[in-house]
C-alpha positions in Angstrom: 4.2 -35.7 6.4 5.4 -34.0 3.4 2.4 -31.2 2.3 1.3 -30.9 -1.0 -0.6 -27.6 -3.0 -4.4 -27.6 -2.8 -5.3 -24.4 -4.3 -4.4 -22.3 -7.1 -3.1 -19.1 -5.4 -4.2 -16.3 -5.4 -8.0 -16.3 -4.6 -10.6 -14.4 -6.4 -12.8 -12.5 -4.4 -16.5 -14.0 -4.6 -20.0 -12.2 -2.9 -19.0 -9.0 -1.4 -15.9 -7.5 -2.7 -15.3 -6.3 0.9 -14.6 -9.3 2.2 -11.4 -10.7 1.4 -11.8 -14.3 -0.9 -13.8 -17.0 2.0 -10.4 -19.4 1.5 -8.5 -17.4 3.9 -10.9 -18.1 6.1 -11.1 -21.6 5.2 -7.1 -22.0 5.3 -7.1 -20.4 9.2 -9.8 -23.0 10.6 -8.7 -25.9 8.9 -5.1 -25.6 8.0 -3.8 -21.9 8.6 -0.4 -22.5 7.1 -1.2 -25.1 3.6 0.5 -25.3 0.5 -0.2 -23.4 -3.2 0.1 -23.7 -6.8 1.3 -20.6 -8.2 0.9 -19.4 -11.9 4.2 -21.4 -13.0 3.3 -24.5 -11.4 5.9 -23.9 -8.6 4.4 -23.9 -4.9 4.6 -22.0 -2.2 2.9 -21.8 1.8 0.3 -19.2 2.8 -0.1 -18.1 6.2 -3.3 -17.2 7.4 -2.9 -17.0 11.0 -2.3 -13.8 12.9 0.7 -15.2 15.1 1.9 -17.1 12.3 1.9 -14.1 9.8 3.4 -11.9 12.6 6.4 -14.7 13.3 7.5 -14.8 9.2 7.2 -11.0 8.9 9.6 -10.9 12.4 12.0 -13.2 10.8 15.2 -13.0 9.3 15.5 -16.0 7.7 12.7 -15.0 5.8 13.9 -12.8 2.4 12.1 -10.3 0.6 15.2 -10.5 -2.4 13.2 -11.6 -5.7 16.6 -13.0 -7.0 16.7 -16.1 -4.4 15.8 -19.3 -5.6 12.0 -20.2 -4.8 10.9 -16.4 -4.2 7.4 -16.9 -5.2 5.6 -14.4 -7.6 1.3 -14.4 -8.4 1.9 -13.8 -12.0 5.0 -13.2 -14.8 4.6 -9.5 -14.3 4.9 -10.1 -11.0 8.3 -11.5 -11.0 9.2 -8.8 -13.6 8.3 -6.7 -11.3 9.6 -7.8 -8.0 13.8 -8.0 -10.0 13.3 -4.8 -11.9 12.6 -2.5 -9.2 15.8 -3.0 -7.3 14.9 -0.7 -4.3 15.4 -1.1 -0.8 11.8 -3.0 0.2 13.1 -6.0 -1.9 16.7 -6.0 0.0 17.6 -7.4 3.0 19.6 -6.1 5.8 22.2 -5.0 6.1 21.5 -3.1 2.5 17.7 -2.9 3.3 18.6 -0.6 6.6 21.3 1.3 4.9 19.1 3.2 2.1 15.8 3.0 4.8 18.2 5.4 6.9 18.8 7.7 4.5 15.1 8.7 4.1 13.8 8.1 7.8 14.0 12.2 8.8 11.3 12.4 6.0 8.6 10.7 7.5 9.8 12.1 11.3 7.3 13.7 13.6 8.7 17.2 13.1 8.3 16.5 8.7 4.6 15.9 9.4 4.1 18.7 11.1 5.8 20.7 8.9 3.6 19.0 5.9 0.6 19.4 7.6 -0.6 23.3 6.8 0.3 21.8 3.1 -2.3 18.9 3.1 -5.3 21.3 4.5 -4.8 23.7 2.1 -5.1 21.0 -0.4 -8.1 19.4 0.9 -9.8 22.7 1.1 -8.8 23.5 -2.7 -10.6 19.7 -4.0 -13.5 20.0 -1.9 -13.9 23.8 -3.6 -13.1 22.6 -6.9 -15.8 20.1 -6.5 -18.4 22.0 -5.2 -17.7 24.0 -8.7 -18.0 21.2 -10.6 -21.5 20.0 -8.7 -22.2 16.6 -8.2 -22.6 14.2 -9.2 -18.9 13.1 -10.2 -16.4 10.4 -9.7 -14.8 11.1 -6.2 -12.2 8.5 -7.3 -11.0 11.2 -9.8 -11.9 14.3 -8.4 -10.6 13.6 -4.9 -9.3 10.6 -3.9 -6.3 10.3 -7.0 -5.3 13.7 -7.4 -4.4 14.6 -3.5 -2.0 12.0 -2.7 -0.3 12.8 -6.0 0.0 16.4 -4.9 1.5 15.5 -1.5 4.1 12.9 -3.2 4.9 15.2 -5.0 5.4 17.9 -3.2 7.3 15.7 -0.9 9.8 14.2 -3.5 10.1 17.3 -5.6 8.8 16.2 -8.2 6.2 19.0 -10.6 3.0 17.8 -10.3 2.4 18.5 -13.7 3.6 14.9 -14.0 0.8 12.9 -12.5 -0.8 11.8 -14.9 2.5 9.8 -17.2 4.2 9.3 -13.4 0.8 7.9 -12.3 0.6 5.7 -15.3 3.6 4.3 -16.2 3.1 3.5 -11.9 -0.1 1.7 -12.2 1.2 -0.5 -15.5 4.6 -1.6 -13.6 2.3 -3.2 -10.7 -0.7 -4.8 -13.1 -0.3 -8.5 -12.2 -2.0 -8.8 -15.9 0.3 -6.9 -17.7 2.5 -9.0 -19.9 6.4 -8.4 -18.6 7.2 -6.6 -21.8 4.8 -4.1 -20.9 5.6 -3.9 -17.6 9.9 -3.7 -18.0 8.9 -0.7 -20.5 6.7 1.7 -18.0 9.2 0.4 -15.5 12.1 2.3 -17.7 10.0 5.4 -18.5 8.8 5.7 -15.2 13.3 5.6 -13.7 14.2 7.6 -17.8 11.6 10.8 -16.5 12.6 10.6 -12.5 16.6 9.9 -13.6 16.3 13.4 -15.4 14.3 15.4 -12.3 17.2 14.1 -10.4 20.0 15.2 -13.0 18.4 18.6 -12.8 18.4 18.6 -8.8 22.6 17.8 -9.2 22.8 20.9 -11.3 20.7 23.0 -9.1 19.4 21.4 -5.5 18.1 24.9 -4.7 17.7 25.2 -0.8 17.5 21.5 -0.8 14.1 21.3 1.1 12.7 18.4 -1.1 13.5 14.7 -0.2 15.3 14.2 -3.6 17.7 17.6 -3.6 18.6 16.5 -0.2 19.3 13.2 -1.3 21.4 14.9 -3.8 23.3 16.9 -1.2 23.6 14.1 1.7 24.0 11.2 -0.4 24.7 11.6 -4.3 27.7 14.6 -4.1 29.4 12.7 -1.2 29.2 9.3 -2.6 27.0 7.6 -0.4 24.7 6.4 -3.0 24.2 6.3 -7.1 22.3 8.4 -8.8 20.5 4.8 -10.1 19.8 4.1 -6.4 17.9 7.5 -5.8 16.5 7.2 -9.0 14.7 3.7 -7.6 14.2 5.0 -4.2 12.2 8.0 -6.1 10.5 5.4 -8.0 9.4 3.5 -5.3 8.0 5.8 -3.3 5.9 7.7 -6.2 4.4 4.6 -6.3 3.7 3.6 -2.8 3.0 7.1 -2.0 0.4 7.6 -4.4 -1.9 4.4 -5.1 -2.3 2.7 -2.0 -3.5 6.5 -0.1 -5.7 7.0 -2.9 -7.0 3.4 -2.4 -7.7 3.9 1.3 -9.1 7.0 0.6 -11.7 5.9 -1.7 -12.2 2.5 0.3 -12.1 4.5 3.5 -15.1 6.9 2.2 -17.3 4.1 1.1 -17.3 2.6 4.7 -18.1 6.0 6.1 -21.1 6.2 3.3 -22.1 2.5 3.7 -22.2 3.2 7.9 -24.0 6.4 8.0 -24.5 6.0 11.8 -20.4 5.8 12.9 -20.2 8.2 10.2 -22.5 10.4 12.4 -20.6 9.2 15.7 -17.3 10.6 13.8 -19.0 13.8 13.0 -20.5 14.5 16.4 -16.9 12.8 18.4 -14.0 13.9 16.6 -12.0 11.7 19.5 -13.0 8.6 17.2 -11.4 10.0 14.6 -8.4 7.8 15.3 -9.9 4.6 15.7 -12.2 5.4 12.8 -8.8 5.4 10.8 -7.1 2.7 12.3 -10.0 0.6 11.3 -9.9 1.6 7.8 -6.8 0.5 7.5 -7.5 -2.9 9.4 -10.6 -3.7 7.4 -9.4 -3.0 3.6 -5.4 -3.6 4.3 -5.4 -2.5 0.4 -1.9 -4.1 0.4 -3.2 -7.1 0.1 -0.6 -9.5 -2.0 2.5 -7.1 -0.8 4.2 -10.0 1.3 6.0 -12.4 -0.6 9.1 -14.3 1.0 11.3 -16.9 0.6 12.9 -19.0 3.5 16.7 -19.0 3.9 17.1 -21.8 6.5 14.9 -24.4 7.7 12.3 -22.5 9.8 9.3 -23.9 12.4 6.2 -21.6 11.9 4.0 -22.9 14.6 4.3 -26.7 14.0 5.1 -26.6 10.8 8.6 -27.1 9.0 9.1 -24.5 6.2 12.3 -25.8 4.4 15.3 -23.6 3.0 14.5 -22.5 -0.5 10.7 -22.7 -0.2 8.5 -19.3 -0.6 6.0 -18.1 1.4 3.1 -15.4 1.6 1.9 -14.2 5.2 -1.3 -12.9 4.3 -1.2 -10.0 6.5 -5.5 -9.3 4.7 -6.0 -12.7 6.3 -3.8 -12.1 9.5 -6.1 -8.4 9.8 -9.4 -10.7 9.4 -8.4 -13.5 12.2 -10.8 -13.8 14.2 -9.0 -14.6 17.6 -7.2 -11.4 17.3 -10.2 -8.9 16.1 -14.1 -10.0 17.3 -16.2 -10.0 14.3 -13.6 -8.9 11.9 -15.3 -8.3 8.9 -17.5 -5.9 10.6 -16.6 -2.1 10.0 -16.1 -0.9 13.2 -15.1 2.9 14.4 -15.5 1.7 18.0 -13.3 -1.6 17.7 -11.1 -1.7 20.9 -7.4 -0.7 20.3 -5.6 -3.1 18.4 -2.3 -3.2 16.5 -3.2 -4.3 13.2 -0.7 -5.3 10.1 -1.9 -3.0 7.4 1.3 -1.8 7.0 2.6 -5.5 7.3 5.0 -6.1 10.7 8.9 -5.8 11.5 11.7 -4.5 9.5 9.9 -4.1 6.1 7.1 -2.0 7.9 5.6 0.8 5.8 8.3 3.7 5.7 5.3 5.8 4.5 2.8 5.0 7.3 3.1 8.5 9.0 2.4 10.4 6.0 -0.6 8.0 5.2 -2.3 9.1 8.5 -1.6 12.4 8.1 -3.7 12.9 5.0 -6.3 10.6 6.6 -6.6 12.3 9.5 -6.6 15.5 7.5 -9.3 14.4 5.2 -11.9 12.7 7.7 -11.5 15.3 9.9 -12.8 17.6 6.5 -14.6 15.9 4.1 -18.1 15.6 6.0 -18.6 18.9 7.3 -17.5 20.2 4.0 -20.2 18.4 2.2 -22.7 17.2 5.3 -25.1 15.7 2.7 -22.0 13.5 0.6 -23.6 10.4 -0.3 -23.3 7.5 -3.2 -24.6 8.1 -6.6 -25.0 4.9 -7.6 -26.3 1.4 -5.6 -23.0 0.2 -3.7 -23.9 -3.2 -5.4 -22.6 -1.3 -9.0 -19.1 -0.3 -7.5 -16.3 -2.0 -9.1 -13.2 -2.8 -7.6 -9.9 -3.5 -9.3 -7.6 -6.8 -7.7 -5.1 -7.0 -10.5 -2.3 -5.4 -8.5 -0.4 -5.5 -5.4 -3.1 -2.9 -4.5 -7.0 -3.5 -4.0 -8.8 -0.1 -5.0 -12.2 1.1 -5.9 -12.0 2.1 -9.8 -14.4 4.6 -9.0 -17.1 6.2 -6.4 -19.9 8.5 -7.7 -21.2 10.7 -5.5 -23.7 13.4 -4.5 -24.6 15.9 -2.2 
């Protein structure tokens, strides 16, 4: 029987903002892969069903390229979006592995390590520059924004003095409200400003220790790649690398201050410390639209037929909520039993950036607290607002005191 949209897609959040919207929930008792409307009447299937989400993600005939017919988008900046950027997350393979090779030694064991001494140091220089301010501020600004544009940064090559326009022009390219006018325009500044850093690097790649001067040396001078391709590989990973840490930052802070007794656990254990994170990521999976797809062939998902041409989203928010897979899943959890989770969404399009994202969240929870022992919210936790406009949920702020 041929299935037909039920829902406008995507869901608003209702009751606590934590949670993610009660239709996914809905969807995975009662239908767990069911039919859409999206914002241009087209349709597409959501998956809300760990195994099912895992099997599309796993699946080649499943295409993250915004230019196929029936790619579906949640908003006309949105499909601006997806066709402007024109990096390697929206290729397939054989392209898709191609460029993700040429930036793999970055995010290597030995890179971490290497960027680790680097992170502390910048920790410790916040948490001192907010204890000179005194509380109460916004953590949001004072901590949780500013440190993973220091370590992109640092990591591209790119001056930090150019957070704030980088960081803008960033957050208006992924604004699901944004008209696409708006968005192609930030889009262009953003590539204009990173196209010139790079210029600079082919003059003068110095001792080429920065990911972009290398990629001027292994890939630009020999011919391997454009300088338009680095250009959108710098792009897309200014972005990634800076909004979604500083989401799970500020998220993963609140559920510390919201559970002041795991937060004590963590504080007197630091051998939680890694489940503590691993949760974080589990329970906000701040990606939480960042899965869109479109089928290539015929494909059965469980016992349902997805047809050629027809788009999909595997809600990997829902897939992190199921709960067959994770017992009392929207429950914070530090002690939850060891369990992969999709946060940084499953097979070949898995988060490049994943390693680097646990670094500075190891670094930080392993900090922040016995730095400020008495760090607590300013402001009732009902008053937080959230922002779920983007391909990224984030707190827009988090006052706090100590």
């Amino acid at each position: 029987m041929e299935a037909h949209a039920e829902r406008e897609f995507p869901f608003q959040r209702t009751g606590c903002p934590l949670r993610p919207p009660s239709e996914y929930a809905q969807f995975r008792e009662e239908r767990p892969l069911a039919k859409v409307r999206l914002w241009d009447g087209s349709e597409a299937w959501i998956a809300t069903r760990w195994d099912d989400v895992r099997a599309i993600l796993g699946n080649p005939q499943f295409s993250v390229d915004p230019f196929r017919e029936g790619y579906p988008s949640v908003s006309a900046a949105r499909a601006v979006q997806a066709r402007s950027r024109q990096a390697f997350i929206n290729m397939d393979d054989p392209d898709h592995a191609r460029f993700r090779r040429m930036l793999t030694k970055d995010f290597m064991k030995k890179r971490m390590s290497d960027l680790r001494p680097m992170v502390r140091k910048l920790i410790d220089e916040l948490i001192d520059k907010m204890i000179e301010h005194g509380p109460p501020l916004d953590f949001v600004t004072h901590f949780s924004q500013p440190l993973p544009s220091m370590v992109i940064s640092a990591l591209l090559g790119v001056p930090y003095e150019d957070h704030t326009k980088l960081g803008t022009w960033s957050s208006t390219r992924n604004d699901h409200t944004a008209s696409p006018e708006v968005v192609q325009e930030a889009a262009r500044n953003m590539e204009v400003h990173l196209g010139e850093i790079i210029a600079r690097k082919e003059e003068n790649p110095g001792d080429g220790n920065d990911m972009l001067s290398r990629l001027v040396v292994e890939q630009i001078r020999p011919g391997h790649a454009s300088r338009e391709e680095v250009v959108r590989i710098a792009s897309l990973l200014y972005s990634a690398g800076h909004g979604t840490t500083s989401s799970q930052i500020g998220l993963g802070t609140l559920s510390l201050l919201m559970n002041p007794s795991q937060r004590a656990e963590l504080e007197a254990d630091p051998s939680l410390l890694s489940g503590a994170v691993e949760e974080m990521l589990r329970f906000h999976t701040i990606a939480h639209l960042n899965s869109a797809r479109v089928a290539t062939a015929d494909v059965m998902i469980g016992d349902q037929l997805i047809r050629a041409g027809e788009g999909v989203y595997p809600l990997i928010l829902a897939a992190n909520r199921d709960p067959e897979v994770f017992p009392e899943p929207d429950t914070f959890n530090i002690h939850r039993k060891p369990q992969e989770h999709m946060a940084f969404a499953y097979g070949i399009h898995q988060c490049l950036g994943q390693p680097l994202a646990r670094l500075e969240l190891h670094a930080i929870f392993s900090t922040l607290f016995k730095r400020l022992p008495n760090l607590r919210l300013a402001v009732p936790v009902e008053s937080l607002t959230y922002n779920g406009t983007s391909q990224v949920y984030r707190l827009e702020s988090l006052p706090v005191t100590w």
